[in-house]
C-alpha positions in Angstrom: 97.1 66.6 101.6 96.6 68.2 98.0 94.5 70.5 96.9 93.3 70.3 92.8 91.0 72.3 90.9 90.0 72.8 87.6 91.7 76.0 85.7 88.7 78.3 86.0 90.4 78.6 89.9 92.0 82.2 89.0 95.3 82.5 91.2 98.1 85.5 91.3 101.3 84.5 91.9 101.2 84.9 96.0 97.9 82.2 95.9 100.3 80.0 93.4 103.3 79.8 95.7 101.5 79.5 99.0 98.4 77.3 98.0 100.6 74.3 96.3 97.5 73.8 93.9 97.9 71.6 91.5 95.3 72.8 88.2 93.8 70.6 85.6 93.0 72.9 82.5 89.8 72.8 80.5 90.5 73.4 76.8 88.7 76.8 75.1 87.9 76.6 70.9 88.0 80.0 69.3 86.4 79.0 65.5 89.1 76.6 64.1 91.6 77.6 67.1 91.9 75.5 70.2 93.6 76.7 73.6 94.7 74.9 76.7 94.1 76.7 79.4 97.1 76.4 81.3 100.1 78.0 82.4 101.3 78.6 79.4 98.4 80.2 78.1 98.6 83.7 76.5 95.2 85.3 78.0 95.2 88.2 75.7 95.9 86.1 72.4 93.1 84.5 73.5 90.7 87.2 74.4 91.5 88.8 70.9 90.8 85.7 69.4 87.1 85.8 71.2 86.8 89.4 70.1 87.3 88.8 66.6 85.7 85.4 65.8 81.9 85.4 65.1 81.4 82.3 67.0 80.7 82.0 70.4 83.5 80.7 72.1 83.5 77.1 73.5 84.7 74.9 76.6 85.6 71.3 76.6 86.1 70.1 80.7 89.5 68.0 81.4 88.9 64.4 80.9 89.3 62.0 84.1 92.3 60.7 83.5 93.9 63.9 83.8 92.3 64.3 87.1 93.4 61.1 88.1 97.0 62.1 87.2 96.5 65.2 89.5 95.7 62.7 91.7 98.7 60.2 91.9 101.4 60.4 94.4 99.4 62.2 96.9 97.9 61.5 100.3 94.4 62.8 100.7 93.0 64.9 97.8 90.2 67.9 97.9 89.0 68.6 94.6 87.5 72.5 93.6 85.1 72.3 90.4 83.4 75.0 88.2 79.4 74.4 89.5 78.1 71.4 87.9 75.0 73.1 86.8 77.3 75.0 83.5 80.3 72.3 83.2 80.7 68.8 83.0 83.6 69.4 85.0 82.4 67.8 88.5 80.9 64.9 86.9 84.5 64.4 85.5 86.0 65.0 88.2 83.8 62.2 90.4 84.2 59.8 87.6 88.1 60.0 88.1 87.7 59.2 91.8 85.8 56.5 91.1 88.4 55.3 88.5 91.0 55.8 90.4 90.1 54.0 93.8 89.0 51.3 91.4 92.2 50.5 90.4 94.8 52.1 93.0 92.8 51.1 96.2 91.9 53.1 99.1 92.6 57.0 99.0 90.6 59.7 100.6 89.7 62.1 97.7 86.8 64.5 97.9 85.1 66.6 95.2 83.8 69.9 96.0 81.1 71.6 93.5 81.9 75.4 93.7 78.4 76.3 92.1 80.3 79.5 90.8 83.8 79.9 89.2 86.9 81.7 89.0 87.6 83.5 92.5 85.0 81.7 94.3 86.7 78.6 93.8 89.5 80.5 94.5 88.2 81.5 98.4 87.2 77.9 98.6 91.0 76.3 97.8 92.4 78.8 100.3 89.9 77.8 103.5 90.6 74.3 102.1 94.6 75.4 102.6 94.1 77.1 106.2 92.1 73.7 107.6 95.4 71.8 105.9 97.4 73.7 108.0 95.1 73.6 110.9 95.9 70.0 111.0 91.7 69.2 110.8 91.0 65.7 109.8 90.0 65.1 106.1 86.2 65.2 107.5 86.4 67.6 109.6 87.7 69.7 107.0 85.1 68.5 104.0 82.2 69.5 107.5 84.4 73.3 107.6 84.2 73.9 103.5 80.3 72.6 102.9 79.1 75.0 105.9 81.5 77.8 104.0 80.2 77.2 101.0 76.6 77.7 102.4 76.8 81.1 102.8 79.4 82.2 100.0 78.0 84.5 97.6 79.4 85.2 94.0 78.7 88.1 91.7 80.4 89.6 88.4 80.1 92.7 86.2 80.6 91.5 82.6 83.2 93.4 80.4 80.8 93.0 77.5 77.5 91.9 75.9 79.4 89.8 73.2 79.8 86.5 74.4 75.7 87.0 75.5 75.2 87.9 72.0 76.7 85.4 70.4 75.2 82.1 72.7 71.9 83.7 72.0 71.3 84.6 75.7 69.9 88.0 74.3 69.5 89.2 71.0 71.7 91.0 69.1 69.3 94.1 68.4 69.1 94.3 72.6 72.5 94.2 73.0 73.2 97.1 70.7 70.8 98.8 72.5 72.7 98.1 75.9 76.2 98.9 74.6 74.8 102.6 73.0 73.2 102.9 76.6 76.1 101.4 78.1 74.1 98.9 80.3 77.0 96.7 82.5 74.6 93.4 83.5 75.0 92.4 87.0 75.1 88.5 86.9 75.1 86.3 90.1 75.4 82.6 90.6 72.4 81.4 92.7 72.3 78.5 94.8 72.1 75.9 92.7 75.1 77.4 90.5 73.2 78.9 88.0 73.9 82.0 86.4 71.0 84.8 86.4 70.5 88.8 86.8 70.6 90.5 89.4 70.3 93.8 87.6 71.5 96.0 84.9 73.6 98.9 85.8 74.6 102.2 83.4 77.7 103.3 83.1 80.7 101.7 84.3 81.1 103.7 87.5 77.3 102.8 88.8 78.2 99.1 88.1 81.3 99.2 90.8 79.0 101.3 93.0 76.6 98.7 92.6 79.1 95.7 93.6 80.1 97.7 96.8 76.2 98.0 97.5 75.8 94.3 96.8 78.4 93.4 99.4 76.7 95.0 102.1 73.2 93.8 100.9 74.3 90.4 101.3 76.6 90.5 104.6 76.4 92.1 107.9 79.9 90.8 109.4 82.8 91.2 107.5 85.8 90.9 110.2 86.0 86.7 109.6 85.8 86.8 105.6 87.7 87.5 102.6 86.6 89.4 99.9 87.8 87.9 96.5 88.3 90.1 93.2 88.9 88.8 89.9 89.4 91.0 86.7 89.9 90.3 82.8 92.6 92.6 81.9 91.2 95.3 84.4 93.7 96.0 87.3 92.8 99.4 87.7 89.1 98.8 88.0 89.7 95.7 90.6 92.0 98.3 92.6 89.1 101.2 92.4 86.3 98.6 93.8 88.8 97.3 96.3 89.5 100.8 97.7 85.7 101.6 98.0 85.0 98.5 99.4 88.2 98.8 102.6 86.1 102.4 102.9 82.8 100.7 103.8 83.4 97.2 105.5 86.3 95.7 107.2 86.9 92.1 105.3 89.8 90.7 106.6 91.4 90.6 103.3 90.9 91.6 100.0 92.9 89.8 97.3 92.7 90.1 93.5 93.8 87.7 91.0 93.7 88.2 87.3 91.0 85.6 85.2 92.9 83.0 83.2 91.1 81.7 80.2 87.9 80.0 80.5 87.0 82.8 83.6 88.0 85.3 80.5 85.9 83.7 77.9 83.1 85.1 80.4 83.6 87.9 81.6 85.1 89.2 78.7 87.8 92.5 78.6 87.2 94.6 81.4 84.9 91.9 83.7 85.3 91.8 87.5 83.9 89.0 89.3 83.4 89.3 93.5 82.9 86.1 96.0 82.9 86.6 99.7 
């Protein structure tokens, strides 16, 4: 069985080696410049592209046949997309399986919609991984990941108002005003996968307060989950919030991963993202 996702699945190099995921990158345009967002990306080249180019910064999703090359030489597939409500990625994604059993016969392959990104599909590929090794049938499995995804949550701090600026989600006179006040926006996906506020935080201190309040506003039992932490070029930060989160609430594990491109496009320089 094989596990593929699209790149916005954020991995450290633990989740690369023991996961076996196979990633199909979606391509980033800075202005004039265009980046793949693979393995060979240079995030920071990237982000100070973004930082310095007055347009927004824009996605393109993987086309199907490179899903259906993800796809080839494999037994049964699960599939881990950005939520279909901000990419084209799932549709892509289904499109491929429907190409590919057209033409290479029978093969079980089944496409998850996240409805969030980065480390949420990251949580997602590694109960995915556990059922694999469980030996669970391919249904059983797809039954085990849909009741997961139920009742995952995903929230994220934004390292900056920029990107908001600059795809006219507020205006730029606000978003002076928040960066002199130093307003961090506390975004959540809801459950249809779309992105909205859940509030606006000062100072960057309150904001990781706030994200260790969240987690307990949201869950009561924490000794069967995993708490997920992403970060764009903020290790310290992650390591803070996961140090006040182990003294509140007992997750079973905590891992953090760093954001490769298209979750950095987002988040921006010194954005965490959460998913349990």
């Amino acid at each position: 069985m094989r596990i593929v996702a699209d790149s916005s699945c954020d991995l450290n190099e633990n989740l690369k080696s023991s996961l076996g995921i196979t990633l199909v990158p979606l391509t980033i345009t800075v202005g004039q410049e265009h980046f793949k967002d693979d393995a060979n990306l240079d995030v920071s080249k990237l982000i100070n592209a973004i930082e310095h180019c007055k347009e927004v910064a824009k996605s393109s999703c993987p086309s199907p046949q490179e899903f259906i090359e993800a796809f080839k030489d494999a037994g049964s597939v699960f599939v881990v997309t950005l939520t279909s409500a901000l990419s084209g990625t799932y549709n892509s994604a289904m499109l491929a399986k429907d190409l590919y059993l057209k033409e290479y016969g029978d093969k079980f392959i089944h496409v998850f919609d996240s409805k969030g990104s980065s480390v949420k599909e990251t949580l997602i590929a590694m109960v995915i991984k556990a059922m694999i090794d469980e030996k669970l049938t391919e249904m059983e499995i797809v039954e085990h990941v849909n009741a997961y995804l139920e009742k995952q949550k995903f929230f994220f701090q934004l390292g900056s108002l920029d990107t908001m600026i600059k795809n006219g989600r507020i205006t730029k006179l606000k978003g002076i005003i928040a960066n002199a006040l130093n307003i961090k926006p506390i975004l959540y996906a809801n459950e249809h996968g779309e992105v909205e506020l859940y509030e606006n935080v000062r100072s960057e201190k309150k904001s990781i307060r706030k994200l260790v309040e969240i987690i307990g506003e949201h869950c009561d039992d924490f000794s069967d989950r995993i708490l997920g932490i992403s970060h764009c070029e903020a290790l310290a930060k992650a390591e803070t919030l996961k140090a006040e989160v182990e003294a509140r609430y007992n997750f079973k594990k905590i891992i953090i991963v760093p954001t490769a491109g298209l979750s950095s496009v987002y988040t921006s320089r010194g954005g965490l993202t959460i998913a349990f």
